[in-house]
Steps between C-alpha positions, in 0.01 A plus 500: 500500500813437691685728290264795481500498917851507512457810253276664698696444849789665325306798423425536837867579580473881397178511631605404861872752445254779400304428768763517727650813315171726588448374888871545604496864316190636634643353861784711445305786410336483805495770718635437854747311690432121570746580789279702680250252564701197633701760733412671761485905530850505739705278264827607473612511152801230543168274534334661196793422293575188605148357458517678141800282439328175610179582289727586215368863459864600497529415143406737187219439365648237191679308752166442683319399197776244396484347852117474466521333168722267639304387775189485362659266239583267732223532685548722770204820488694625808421515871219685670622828680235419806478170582913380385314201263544420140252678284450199264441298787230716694348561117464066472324531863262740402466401142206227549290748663518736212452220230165372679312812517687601108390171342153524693417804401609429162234197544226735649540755196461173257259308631260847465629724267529211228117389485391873568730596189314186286155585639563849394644436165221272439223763571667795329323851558227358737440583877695239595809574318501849608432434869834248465693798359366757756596215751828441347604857511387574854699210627807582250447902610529381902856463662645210658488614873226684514290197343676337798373711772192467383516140532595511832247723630244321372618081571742616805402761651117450456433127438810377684490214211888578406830625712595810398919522550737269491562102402295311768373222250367467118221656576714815546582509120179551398416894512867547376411257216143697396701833580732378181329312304140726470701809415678316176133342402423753220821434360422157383128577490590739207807282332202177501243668350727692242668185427162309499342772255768415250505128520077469452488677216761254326387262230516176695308660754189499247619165379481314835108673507435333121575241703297494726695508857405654722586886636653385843666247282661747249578798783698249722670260197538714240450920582683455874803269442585760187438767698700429756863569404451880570334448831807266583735801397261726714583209811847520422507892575271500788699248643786763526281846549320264834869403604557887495171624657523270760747732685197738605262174577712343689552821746163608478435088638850447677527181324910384532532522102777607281293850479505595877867411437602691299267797635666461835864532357396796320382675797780384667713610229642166465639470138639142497169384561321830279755313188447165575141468508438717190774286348323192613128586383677617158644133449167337645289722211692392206524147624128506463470651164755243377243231633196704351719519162569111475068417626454672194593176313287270665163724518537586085746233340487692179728723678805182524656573231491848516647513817769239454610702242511840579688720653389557901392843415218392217257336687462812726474716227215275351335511806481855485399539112178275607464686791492838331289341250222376759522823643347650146234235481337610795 
């Protein structure tokens, strides 16, 4: 196992360097002067140039990459434009914020879309497996903020149950939670119940019946735990898409987040901090699918020694095989 991770950390190396590749091009591709906004309109333009030079926009555009490289190797995502701070360090302040309403809305979207994707599986073509799909689409059809405003309309604005804006206490991550985690709820309502409709029609399925056991029994023992190494890819992937559509929740709810962040420094045109944070979420996202990748192991243990001994790319593409092949079972 130890050797596999160490596999799989390696392959993150080109991820991150391609990563950083595409955000430092499209910055530079950018239209507009980052000068303009941290100088006034009467600057003379000995104080252009010299605050060019001290933001090392003096340099061609290699030179600049090679610099970045360098200090994001050793740490260093570069300092905020605005406020004079290290990025990494105003990215670790705001970082638990972000991960509590990520990992709750990842918990939200489980804790519903899971049994609604077994009930529905379970009761294939009745009423109540199309009103989960109608459901499921509705909710996968509605965006992020505008689920949000909705929310706080009807709990702040009418009921006064919930605060509306900002951090005042944990009940303030609770509409940015359901504003996250509702909109992702068809996507493991579907993955469940395509999963589930493939496991249940398996042989031991009808052997644990012979058996006599019974269904609660065989959905949660047997159909569930085999059906969960898709949904637990499908986790793995929300985890990151939530990370990234938190930006617009955490506006829309002025929560302090790593979103807002990096929403403010692209309004303020701030590309340390623009870099930075997508570099940031980028490393955060794999992190997690190398975690999702290694669970694998200890929800199906058939998969040990396929994993020990493969290559870091074969488990993913496995993944995908069964999921195109649950996909054609529906």
């Amino acid at each position: 196992m130890l050797k596999y991770m160490i596999k799989r950390v390696l392959f993150l190396i080109p991820i991150m360097l391609g990563v950083m590749v595409i955000v430092f091009f499209i910055r530079a591709i950018t239209p507009g002067d980052p000068i303009d906004n941290l100088l006034t309109e009467d600057a003379t333009e000995e104080q252009r140039q010299e605050l060019r030079e001290e933001l090392g926009l003096d340099k061609s555009l290699p030179e600049q990459f090679v610099v970045y490289v360098k200090d994001v190797v050793t740490g260093d995502l570069g300092t905020s434009y605005t406020t004079k701070q290290p990025v990494l360090d105003e990215l670790m302040t705001r970082l638990p914020v972000s991960m509590i309403v990520c990992f709750g809305a990842v918990f939200i979207g489980v804790i519903i879309g899971v049994p609604l994707g077994t009930i529905s599986a379970l009761k294939q073509y009745s009423w109540t497996d199309s009103i989960i799909r109608i459901v499921s689409m509705i909710a996968a059809a509605t965006p992020q903020f505008c689920l949000g405003l909705v929310l706080i309309m009807i709990f702040s604005v009418k009921l006064h149950w919930l605060p509306s804006v900002g951090l005042t206490g944990p009940a303030s991550f609770i509409l940015p939670m359901a504003s996250v985690g509702l909109t992702s709820l068809a996507q493991y309502t579907r993955i469940t119940r395509s999963s589930m409709l493939e496991v249940i029609r398996q042989d031991y399925i009808r052997t644990a019946r012979a058996k006599g056991q019974t269904e609660g029994a065989i959905t949660v023992r047997h159909a569930l735990r085999n059906a969960f190494i898709p949904i637990m890819a499908q986790i793995g992937n929300q985890v990151g898409h939530q990370l990234g559509g938190a930006l617009i929740v955490e506006t829309v709810f002025g929560m302090p987040g790593i979103g807002k962040y990096i929403g403010d420094a692209i309004t303020a045109r701030n590309f340390p901090a623009i870099q930075g944070g997508v570099l940031f979420l980028a490393f955060i996202f794999t992190l997690v699918n190398l975690l999702v990748d290694v669970s694998f192991v200890f929800i199906n243990p058939r998969l040990k020694s396929s994993v020990l001994h493969s290559r870091p790319g074969k488990l993913s593409r496995w993944l995908k095989g069964r999921k195109q092949k649950i996909q054609a079972a529906v």
